[in-house]
N, C-alpha and C positions, 0 to 999 in steps of 0.2 A: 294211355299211350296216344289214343284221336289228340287227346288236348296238347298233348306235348309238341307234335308234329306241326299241328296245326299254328302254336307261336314260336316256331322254327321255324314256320313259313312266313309267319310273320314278321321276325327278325330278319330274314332276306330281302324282303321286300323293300322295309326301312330303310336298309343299309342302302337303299338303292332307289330314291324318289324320280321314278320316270318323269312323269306329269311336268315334275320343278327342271328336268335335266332337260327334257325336250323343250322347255321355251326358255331357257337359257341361253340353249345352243345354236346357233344363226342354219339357216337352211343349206348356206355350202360348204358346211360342214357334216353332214351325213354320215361321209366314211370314218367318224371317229369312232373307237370299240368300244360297242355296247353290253349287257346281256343280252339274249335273245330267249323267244320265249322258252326255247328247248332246254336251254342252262336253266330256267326258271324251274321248271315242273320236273327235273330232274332232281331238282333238291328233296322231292318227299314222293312215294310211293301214293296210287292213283288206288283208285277205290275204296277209302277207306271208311270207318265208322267211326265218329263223332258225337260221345254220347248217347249212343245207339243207333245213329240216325246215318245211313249211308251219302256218302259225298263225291262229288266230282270237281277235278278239277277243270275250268274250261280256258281258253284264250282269252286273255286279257284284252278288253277293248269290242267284242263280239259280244252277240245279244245272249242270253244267258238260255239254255233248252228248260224246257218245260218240265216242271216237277224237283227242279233243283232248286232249295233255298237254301236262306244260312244258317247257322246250327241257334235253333232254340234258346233265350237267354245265354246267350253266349255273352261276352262284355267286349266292347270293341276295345282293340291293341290301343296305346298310346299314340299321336301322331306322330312320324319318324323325325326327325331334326332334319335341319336345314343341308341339299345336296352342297359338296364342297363343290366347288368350282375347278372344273376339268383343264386339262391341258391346253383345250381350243376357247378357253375362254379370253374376251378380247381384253386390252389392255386400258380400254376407258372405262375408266371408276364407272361412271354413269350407265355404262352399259350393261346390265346382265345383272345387277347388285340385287342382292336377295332380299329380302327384308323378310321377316318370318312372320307368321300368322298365326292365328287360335286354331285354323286347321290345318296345319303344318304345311302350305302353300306357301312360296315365297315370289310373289311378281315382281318383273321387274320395277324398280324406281324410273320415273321418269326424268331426263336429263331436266334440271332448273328446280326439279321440286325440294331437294334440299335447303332447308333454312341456314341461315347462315348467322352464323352464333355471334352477338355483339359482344364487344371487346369493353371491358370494366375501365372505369375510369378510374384513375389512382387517386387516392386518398388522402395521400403524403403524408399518413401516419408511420410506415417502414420507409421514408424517403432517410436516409444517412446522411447524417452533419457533417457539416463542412472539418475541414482538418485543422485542428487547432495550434498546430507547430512543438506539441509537447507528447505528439507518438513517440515508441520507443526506438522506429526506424525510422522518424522523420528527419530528412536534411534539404536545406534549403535549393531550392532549382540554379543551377548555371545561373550565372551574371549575363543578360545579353547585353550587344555591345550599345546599348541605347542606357541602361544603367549605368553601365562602365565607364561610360564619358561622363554618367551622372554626378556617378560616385567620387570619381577622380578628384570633380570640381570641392566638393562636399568635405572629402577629407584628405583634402590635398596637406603634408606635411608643413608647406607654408602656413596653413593655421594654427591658432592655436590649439592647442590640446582641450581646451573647456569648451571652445566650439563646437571640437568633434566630436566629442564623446556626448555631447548635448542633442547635437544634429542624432547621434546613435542610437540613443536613449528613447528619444521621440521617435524614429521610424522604426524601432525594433517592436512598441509598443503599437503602434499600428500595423503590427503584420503578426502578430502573434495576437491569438484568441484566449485570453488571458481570465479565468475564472475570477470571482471575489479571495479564494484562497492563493492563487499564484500570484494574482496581483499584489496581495497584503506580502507575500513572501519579497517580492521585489522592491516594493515600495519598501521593506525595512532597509535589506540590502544598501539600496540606493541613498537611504538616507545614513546608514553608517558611516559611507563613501564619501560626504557632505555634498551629495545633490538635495537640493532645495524640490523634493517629490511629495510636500502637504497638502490638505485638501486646499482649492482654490475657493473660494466663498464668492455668490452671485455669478457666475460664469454663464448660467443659462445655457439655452441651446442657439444655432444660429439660425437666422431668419433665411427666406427663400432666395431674397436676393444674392444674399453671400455666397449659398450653395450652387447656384447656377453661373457667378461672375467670378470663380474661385477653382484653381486646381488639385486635384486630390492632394499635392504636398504641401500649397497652400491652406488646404482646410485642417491637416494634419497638426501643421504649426500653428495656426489658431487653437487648437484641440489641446494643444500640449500642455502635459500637466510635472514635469522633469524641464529643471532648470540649471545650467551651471554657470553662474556668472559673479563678476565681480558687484558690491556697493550692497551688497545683498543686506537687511535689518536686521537680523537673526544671526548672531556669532558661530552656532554651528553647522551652521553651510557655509560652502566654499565661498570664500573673499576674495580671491586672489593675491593673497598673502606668503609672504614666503613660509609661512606658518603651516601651508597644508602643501605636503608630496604623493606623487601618483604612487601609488603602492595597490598595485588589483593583489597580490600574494596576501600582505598583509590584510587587509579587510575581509579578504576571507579568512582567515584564521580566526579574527577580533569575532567574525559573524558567527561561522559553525561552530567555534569554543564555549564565547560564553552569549551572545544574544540568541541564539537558539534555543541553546536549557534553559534562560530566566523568559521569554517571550514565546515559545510555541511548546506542544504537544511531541514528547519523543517517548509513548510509550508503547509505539507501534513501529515496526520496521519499514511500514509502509511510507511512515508520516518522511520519518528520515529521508528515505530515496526523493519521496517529495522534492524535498527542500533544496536535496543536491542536486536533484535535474532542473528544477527551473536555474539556478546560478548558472550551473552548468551551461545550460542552452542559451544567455545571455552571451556567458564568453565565448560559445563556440561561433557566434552572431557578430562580434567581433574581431576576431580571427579570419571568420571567410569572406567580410566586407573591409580587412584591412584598413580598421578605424585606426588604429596606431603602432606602424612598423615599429618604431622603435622601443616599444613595450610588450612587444611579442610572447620573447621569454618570459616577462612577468605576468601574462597572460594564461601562459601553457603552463606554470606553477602554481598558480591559483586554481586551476582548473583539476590537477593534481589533487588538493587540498581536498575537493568535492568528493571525488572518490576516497580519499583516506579518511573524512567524516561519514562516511555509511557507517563503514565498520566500527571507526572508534566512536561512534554514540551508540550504535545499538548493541556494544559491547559493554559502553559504561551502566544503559538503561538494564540490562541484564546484573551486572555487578551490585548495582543497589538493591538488589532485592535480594542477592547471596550471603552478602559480607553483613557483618563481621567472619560467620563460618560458626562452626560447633566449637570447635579449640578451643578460640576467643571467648566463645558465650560460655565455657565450661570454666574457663581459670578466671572470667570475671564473675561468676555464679559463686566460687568456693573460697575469694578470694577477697572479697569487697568489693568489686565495681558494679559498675550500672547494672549491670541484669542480678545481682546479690538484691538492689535496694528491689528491682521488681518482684525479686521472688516473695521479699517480707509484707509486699503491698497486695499484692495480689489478694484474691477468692477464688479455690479452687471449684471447680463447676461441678465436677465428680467424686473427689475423693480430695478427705478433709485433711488426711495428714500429710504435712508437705516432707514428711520423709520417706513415705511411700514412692515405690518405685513408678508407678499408674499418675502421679500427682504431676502435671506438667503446668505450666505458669503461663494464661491467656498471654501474656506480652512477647512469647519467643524461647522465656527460659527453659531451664533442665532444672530436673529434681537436684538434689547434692548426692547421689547415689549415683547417675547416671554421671552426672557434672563429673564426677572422683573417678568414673570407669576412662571415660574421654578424656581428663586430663593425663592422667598418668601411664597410659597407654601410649600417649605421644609420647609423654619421655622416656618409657622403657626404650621403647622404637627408632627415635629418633635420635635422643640424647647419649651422652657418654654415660659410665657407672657411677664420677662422682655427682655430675647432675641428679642422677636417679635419683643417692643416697642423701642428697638432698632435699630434694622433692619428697623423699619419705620422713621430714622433722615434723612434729604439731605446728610450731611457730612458721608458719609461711604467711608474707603480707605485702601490699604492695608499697613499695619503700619511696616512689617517686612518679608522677604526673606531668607528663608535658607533651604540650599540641606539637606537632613538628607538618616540615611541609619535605615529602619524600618522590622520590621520581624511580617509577621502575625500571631495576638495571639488568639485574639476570634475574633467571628460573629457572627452578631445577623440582623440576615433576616427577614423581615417586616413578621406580620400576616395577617391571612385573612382579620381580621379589617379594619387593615392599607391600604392594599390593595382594599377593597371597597373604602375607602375616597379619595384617589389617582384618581380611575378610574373617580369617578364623576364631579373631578375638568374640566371645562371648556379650551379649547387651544383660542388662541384670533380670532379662529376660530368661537366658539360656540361649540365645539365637543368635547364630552368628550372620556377619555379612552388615550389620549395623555399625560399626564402625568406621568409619569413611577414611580412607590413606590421606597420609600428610604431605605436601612435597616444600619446599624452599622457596621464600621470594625474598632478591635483595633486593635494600632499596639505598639510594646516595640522596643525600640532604640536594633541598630543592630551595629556593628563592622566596615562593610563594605567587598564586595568581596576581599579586599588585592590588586582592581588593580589600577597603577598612571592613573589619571583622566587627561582629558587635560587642558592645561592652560588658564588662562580666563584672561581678559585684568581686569584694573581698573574700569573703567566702567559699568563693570556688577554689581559689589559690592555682589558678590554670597559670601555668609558666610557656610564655611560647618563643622555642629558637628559630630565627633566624637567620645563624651564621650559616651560612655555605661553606663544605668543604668536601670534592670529589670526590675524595681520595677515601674518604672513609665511609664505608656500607653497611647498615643495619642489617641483622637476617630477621625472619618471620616466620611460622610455621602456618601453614594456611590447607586448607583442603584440596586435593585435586581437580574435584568440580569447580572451584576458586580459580585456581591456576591456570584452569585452562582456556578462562577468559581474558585473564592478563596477558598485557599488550608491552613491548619494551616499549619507555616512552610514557606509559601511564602517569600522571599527577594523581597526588592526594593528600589528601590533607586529614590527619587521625588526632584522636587522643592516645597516648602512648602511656600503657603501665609499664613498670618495671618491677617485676619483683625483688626479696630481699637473696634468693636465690640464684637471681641474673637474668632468668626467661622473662620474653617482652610480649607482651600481646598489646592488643587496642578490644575496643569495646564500643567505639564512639568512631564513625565515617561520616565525617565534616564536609566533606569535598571531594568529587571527584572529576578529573579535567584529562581532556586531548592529551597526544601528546605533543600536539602544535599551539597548545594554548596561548593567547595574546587577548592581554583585555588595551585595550586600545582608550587613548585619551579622549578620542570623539565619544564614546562613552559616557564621559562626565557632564558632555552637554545635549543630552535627552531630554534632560527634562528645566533645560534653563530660558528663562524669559530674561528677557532684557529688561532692567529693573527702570520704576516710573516714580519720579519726584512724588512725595506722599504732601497732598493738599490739606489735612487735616490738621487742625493746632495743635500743638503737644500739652500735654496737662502742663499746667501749673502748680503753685502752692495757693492760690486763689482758688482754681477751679480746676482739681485735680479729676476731675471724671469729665472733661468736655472730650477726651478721646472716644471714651465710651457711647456718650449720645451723639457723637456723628456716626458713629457706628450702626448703631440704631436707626436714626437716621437716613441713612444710605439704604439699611436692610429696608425698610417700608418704601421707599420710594420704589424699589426693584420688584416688593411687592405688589404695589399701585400699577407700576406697566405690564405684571405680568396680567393683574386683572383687568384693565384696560386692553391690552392683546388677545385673551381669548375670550372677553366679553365684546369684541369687537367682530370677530369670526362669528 
């Protein structure tokens, strides 16, 4: 009981560091409320024993009577923490600030003796790059009227249109931060358009003097690597010919149709948007610097185009990896087309018999057990009864072969009905829900992309129509995961069976395009040089092989400079 009291006395005391409060607190302040000593020795009962040892309590601060000591190994209390700072405490930091000690003292700080913390120098590792005009909320700043007078001159309508759109080209390209990736995106762009945008050879950088005796728009057009002029060497850049028309609409179609899929990466959704915003932010760069009123609308139509190519590429990049469908691989697996010859070539990896229902064919095929559940399933479902009863003869073959080019018209996607009867068909599993719903796609004969197709031996016996005519619509039975990426407007281009039956499938997706497709006749001049008188003699019946040793010839000599070149380094 001594001991208990006794650090219940000690807990009072703590709560209450005299010593720290009275030199805290300024001398005219006195009358603030204290304890006093009566509150103190009030908290525990006087005379008591401590371990045996009788004790007193005396006044704090008085010399202590004779014969009173402290209780024998006792362990002294912890020091009390730091007193809060009272009501009268002043209002200068400096003043009165506690600072705590090993023996729970806290003096004051002296005003000045706080150090004062130095300030880090940056590193410009987390410094943030400049803005490169290709955020997704970036738009260019107001025109001030010091530009506006600029621009007026620059692309005043009295010029020509190849000026401006030159003058455009170059200043768009110095105010956008233009990666190696967005550049090559534009660089293609431009050169579809027939701007003259190839590398320039020897250009160097410019010397001191230029830089310092030269205006930023003057360095800019020194700098300039987009060209559109007439006299030009190169037939596919602009001449000035009545041969080439402004069409911003069209070049976009020719670009996102077909130089897109044969020249970049769409196998990412990413890539796509890519591709649409840099165009994109060209034209929107010419709209709000008003490079050519009078092409506005065909401006705002091209621009159009960028958004309808997100979707219809990362719709077609998704189709190619769907189609043919199960239908198509089932009635060409049972029936002789492509996926029949895979089945017979293949090696099965697990299971040797390819009438087993487990046997599936490394290249995409179906067993002919599962192939027979899927095919005829569609035509219970889908087809009328004489179809069915058809479909159930031994003799089923495919009666006819031909490429066609078809354009999607309507679609017609299975209902919930449909879709129940589907799921509870059985797989030769036992299990249902492996069946996939069928739904309808028309298609109307199409034209064709406009590009030469490659040659095909006699043997194939590939027949391809061409005739166009609207009015008449193929149907196809396709799966709903199919359907639901088809787009009206679709191009494509199939191999078409027929059976003897009348049901058509394909087996074979040749092509697939926009539905803005335009392959563009600048196209054909990608990759043309301007041809050069050949200096070499033509054989003879004397000396039929002198073409050959200048050949040779020429070869060695090209060899000799190249090892004169880097035995020269």
């Amino acid at each position: 009981m001594a001991e208990h009291h006794e650090k219940k006395l000690s807990r009072a005391v703590s709560q209450v560091d005299l010593a720290a409060a009275l030199t805290s607190l300024p001398k005219e302040q006195d009358h603030t409320v204290r304890y006093t000593q009566h509150e103190l020795l009030s908290l525990r009962p006087k005379d008591e024993k401590i371990n045996g040892v009788r004790t007193e309590v005396v006044e704090i601060g008085s010399p202590p009577p004779e014969g009173v000591m402290t209780p024998p190994n006792f362990a002294a209390p912890a020091p009390p923490p730091p007193t809060p700072a009272s009501p009268g405490t002043p209002s200068n930091l400096n003043e009165g600030v506690l600072k705590e000690k090993p023996n729970g003292l806290a003096p004051p700080v002296v005003e000045g003796e706080q150090k004062k913390k130095k300030k880090k120098k940056s590193s410009g590792k987390n410094r943030k790059a400049g803005a490169t005009g290709f955020e997704e909320f970036y738009a260019d700043a107001p025109i001030t009227p010091d530009e506006y007078e600029e621009e007026e001159d620059l692309y005043d309508s009295a010029r020509p249109f190849a000026d401006r759109i030159q003058t455009c080209i170059q200043r768009y390209r110095a105010r956008r931060n233009l990666d190696s990736e967005r550049a090559n995106i534009l660089t293609k762009y431009l050169m579809l358009g027939g701007v003259d945008s190839s590398a320039k050879m020897f250009t160097g950088g410019l010397d001191k003097e230029t830089l310092e005796n030269s205006t930023a728009a003057e360095i800019a057009a020194i700098q300039a690597t987009d060209f559109v002029q007439t006299g030009t060497k190169s037939a596919k850049f602009y001449d000035g010919s009545e041969n080439w028309v402004v069409d911003f609409e069209g070049v976009a179609k020719g670009f996102f149709s077909y130089r897109i899929p044969c020249m970049f990466s769409i196998d990412y959704e990413k890539e796509i948007k890519l591709y649409s915003h840099v165009i994109r932010n060209f034209l929107n760069y010419v709209l709000h610097h008003v490079v050519c009123p009078e092409y506005t609308e065909d401006v705002i139509a091209a621009r159009k185009i960028c958004d309808l190519a997100e979707k219809e590429l990362w719709a077609i990049r998704q189709l190619q990896s769907k189609l043919p469908g199960e239908f198509n691989i089932a009635a060409s697996t049972l029936h002789g087309g492509r996926y029949k010859q895979y089945q017979l070539s293949a090696q099965a990896w697990s299971v040797d018999d390819p009438d087993s229902p487990d046997w599936v064919s490394p290249m995409g095929g179906l067993s002919d057990m599962e192939a027979e559940r899927i095919f005829k399933t569609a035509v219970a479902f889908a087809g009328d009864d004489e179809l069915f009863f058809k479909t159930m003869a031994p003799d089923i073959h495919i009666a006819k072969t031909t490429r066609k080019f078809y354009e999607v018209a309507e679609i017609d996607r299975p209902d919930l009905t449909t879709r129940a009867q589907y799921a509870s068909v059985k797989n030769s599993k036992g299990e249902t829900g492996y069946i996939k719903p069928l739904g309808v796609v028309r298609f109307k004969t199409w034209e064709g992309p406009g590009i030469e197709t490659e040659d095909y031996t006699d043997d194939e016996d590939i027949v391809t129509e061409t005739q166009v005519d609207g009015a008449v619509m193929e149907s196809f039975w396709l799966e709903d995961e199919i359907l639901e990426l088809f787009f009206i407007g679709l191009k494509v281009e199939l191999d078409v069976h027929e059976l003897n039956t009348g049901i058509k499938f394909f087996d074979t997706v040749l092509g697939l395009y926009c539905s803005f497709h335009s392959y563009l006749q600048n196209e054909k001049m990608t990759s043309w040089k301007e041809p050069a008188p050949n200096t070499r003699p033509p054989p003879t019946e004397d000396d039929p092989d002198v073409e050959e040793r200048a050949m040779e010839a020429e070869a060695e000599r090209e060899m000799e400079e190249d090892e004169n070149y880097f035995g020269g380094k």
